[in-house]
N, C-alpha and C positions, 0 to 999 in steps of 0.2 A: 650722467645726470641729464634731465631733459626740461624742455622750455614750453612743454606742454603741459596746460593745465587741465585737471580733469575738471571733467562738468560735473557740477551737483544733482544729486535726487532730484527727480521734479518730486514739487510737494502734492498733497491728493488734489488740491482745488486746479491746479493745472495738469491732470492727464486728462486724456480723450473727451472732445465734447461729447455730453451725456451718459459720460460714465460714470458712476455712484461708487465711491469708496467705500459702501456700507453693501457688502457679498448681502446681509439677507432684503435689502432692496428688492421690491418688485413691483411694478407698474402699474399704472390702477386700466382695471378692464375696460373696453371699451362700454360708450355709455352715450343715450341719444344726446344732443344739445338741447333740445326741447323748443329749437326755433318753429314757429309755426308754417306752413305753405299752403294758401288758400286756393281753391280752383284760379284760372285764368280765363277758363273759356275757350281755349284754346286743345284741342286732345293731342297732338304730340307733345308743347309746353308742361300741358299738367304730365305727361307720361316721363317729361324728365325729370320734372320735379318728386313725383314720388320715386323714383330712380334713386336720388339722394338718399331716401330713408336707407334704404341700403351699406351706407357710412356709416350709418349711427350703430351697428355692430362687427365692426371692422377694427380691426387697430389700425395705425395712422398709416403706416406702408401701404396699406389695403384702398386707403382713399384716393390715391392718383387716380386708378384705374375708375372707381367709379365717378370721378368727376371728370377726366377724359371721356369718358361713353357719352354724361351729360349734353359735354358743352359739345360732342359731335354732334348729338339728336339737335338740342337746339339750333347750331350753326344750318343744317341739315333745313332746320323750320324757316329759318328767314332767310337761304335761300333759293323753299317752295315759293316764300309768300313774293318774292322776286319774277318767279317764273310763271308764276297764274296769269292769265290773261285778265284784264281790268276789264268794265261794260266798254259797250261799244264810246265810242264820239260822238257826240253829236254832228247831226247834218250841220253843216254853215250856212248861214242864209244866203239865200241865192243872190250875185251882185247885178245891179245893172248894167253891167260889161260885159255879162258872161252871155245877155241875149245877140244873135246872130241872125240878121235876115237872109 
């Protein structure tokens, strides 16, 4: 005889997350969200953002990859708008110390 108890069935609502106890189960297709994206003015910006529409026919595994590309191109954008050179300085006005006989 032994002192070991068997474990029960799991019941259906506890096996695997996302698994559907119902075999004719199946996933509804992918489908846009219908969120709007307005120009920015910006041409790589808006190139990421239409980039997105690209999700809207994808299943959901499908979406890291295009919202990694995204947030490259953007990261990519601000840190051009970092590396442009700004206008010049302004001259300083000249001080009374700076004359030399």
């Amino acid at each position: 005889m032994s002192d070991a108890v068997p474990e029960p069935e799991p019941r259906p609502e506890e096996t695997e997350p996302g698994a559907h106890p119902d075999p004719g189960y199946e996933p509804a297709a992918p489908a846009p969200l219908g969120v709007p994206r307005g120009p920015t003015g910006n041409v790589e910006v808006d190139a990421g953002l239409a980039r997105l529409a690209d999700a809207d026919h994808l299943a959901t595994d499908g979406h890291v990859e295009v919202y990694e590309d995204v947030h490259r191109g953007l990261r990519d954008a601000l840190t051009a708008l970092d590396a442009r050179p700004g206008p010049p300085a302004p001259p300083s006005p000249p001080s009374p110390y700076d004359r030399r006989s």
